[in-house]
C-alpha positions in Angstrom: 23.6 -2.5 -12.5 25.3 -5.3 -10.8 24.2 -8.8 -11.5 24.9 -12.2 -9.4 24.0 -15.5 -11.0 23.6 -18.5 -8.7 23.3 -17.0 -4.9 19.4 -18.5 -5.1 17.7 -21.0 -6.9 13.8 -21.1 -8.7 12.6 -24.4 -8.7 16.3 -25.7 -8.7 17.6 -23.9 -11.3 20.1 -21.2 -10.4 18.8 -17.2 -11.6 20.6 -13.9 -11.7 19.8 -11.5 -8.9 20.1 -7.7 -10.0 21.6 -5.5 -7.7 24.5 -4.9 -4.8 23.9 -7.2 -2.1 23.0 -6.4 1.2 25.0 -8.1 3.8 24.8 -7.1 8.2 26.5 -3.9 8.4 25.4 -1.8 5.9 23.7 1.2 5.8 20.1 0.2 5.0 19.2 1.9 1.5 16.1 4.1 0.7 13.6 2.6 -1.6 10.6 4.2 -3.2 7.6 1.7 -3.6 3.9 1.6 -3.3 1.4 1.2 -0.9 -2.0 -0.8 -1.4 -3.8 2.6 -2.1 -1.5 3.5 -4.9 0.5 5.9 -2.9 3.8 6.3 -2.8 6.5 4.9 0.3 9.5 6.3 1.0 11.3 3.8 3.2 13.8 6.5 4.3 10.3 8.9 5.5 9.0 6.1 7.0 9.9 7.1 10.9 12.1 5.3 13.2 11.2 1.8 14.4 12.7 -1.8 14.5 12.1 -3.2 10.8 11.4 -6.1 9.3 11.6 -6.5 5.4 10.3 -9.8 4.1 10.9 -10.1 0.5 8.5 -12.1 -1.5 8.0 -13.2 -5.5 4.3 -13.2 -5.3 1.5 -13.3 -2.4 -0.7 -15.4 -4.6 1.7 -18.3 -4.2 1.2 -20.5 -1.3 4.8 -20.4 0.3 4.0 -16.5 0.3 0.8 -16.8 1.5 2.4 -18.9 4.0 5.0 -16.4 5.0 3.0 -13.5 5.3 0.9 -14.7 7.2 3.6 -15.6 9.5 4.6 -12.8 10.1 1.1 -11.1 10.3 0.4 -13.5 13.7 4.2 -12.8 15.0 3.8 -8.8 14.3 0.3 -9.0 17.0 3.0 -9.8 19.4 6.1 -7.6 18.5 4.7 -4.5 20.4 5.0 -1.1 18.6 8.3 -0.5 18.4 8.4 -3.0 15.3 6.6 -3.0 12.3 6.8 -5.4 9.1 6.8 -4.4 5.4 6.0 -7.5 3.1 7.7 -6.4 -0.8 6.8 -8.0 -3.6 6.1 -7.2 -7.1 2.0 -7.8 -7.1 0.3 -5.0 -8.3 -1.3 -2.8 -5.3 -4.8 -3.7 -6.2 -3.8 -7.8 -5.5 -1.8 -7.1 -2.2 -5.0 -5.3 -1.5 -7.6 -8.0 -2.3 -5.1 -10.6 -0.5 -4.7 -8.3 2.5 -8.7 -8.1 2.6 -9.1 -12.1 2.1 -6.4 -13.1 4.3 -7.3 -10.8 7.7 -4.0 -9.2 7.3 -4.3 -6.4 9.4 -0.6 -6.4 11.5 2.0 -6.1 8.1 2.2 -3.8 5.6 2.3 -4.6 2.0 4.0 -2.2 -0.1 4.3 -3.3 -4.1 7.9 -2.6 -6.2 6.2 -3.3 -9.6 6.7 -0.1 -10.7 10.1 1.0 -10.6 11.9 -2.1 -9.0 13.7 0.5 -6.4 13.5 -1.8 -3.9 14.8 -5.2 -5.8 17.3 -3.6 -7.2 18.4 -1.4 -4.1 18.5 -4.5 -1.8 19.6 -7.0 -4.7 16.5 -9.0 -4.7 15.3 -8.8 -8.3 15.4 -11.5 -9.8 16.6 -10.7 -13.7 14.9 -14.1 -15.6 11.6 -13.8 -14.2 11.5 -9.5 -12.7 10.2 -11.0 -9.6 11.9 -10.5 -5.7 13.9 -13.5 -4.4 12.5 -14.4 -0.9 14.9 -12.8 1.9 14.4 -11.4 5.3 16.0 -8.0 6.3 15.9 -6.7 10.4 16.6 -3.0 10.4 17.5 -1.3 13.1 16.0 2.6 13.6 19.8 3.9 12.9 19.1 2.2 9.5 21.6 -0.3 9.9 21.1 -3.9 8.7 21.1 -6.3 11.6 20.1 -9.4 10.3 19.9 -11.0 6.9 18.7 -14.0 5.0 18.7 -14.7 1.4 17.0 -17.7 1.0 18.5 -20.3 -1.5 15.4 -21.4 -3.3 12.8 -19.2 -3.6 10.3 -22.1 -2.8 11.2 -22.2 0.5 10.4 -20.3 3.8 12.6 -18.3 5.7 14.1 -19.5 9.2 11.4 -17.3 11.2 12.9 -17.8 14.7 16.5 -16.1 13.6 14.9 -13.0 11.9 12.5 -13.0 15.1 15.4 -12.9 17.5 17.2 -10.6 15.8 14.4 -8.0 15.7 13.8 -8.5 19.7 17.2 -8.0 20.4 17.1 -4.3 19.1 14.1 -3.9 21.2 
């Protein structure tokens, strides 16, 4: 598996991310992850729509917290022709909890803790601490990646507005 050391930092210090890198262009990869009731999610059986992908480490952390529920207000608006998927690598039974005391009702949570098939598919794990880096992938239905943000330290949000646009401008 391919490792990069020093794309992203974690708390200043530089980590290695495990995986090929994603980069506008490619083909979006499959993934096989799980849902908050254990089930398992096959991003390539998923249907058809305008994606968002927002990488997280950890939804108990307050920058996660923060991001997810982001995008839970901006999905209310999106319209149906876009959905979000929020990674990370918290057990199904947290995202659930979190989902349930956060009001999260517009994103999907989906958990890679198991295998890591999404981390490693998109590039995202991060190797010192097997947790995902914080990054933002648009999708378009053809599977194509429209937009992407890596993140440079994992403390730190995403720019909202660009991965925003980017979706809308597939609509």
């Amino acid at each position: 598996m391919k490792e990069r050391f020093g794309l992203i930092t974690l708390k200043g210090q530089p980590v290695t991310l495990v995986g090929n890198g994603i980069q506008e262009g490619d083909t979006a990869p499959d993934f096989h992850v799980v849902n908050n009731n254990m089930k398992p999610f096959s991003f390539s059986s998923s249907g058809e729509k305008i994606t968002i992908i927002a990488s997280v480490p950890s939804l108990d952390t307050s920058v996660c917290d923060l991001e997810a529920r982001r995008f839970n207000q901006e999905a209310a608006g999106l319209g149906p022709d876009i959905r979000i998927l929020v990674i990370s690598m918290d057990l199904p039974f947290a995202q659930k909890r979190w989902c349930a005391a956060a009001g999260i009702a517009n994103v999907t949570t989906l958990s890679d803790y198991k295998d890591a098939s999404f981390g490693t598919q998109y590039g995202v794990l991060i190797k010192e601490v097997r947790l995902l880096a914080r990054a933002v992938f648009i999708v378009s239905p053809q599977r194509i990646v429209r937009y992407m943000e890596l993140v440079k330290e994992v403390g730190q949000e995403p720019n909202y507005e660009m991965a925003l646009d980017a979706a809308r401008k597939l609509l």
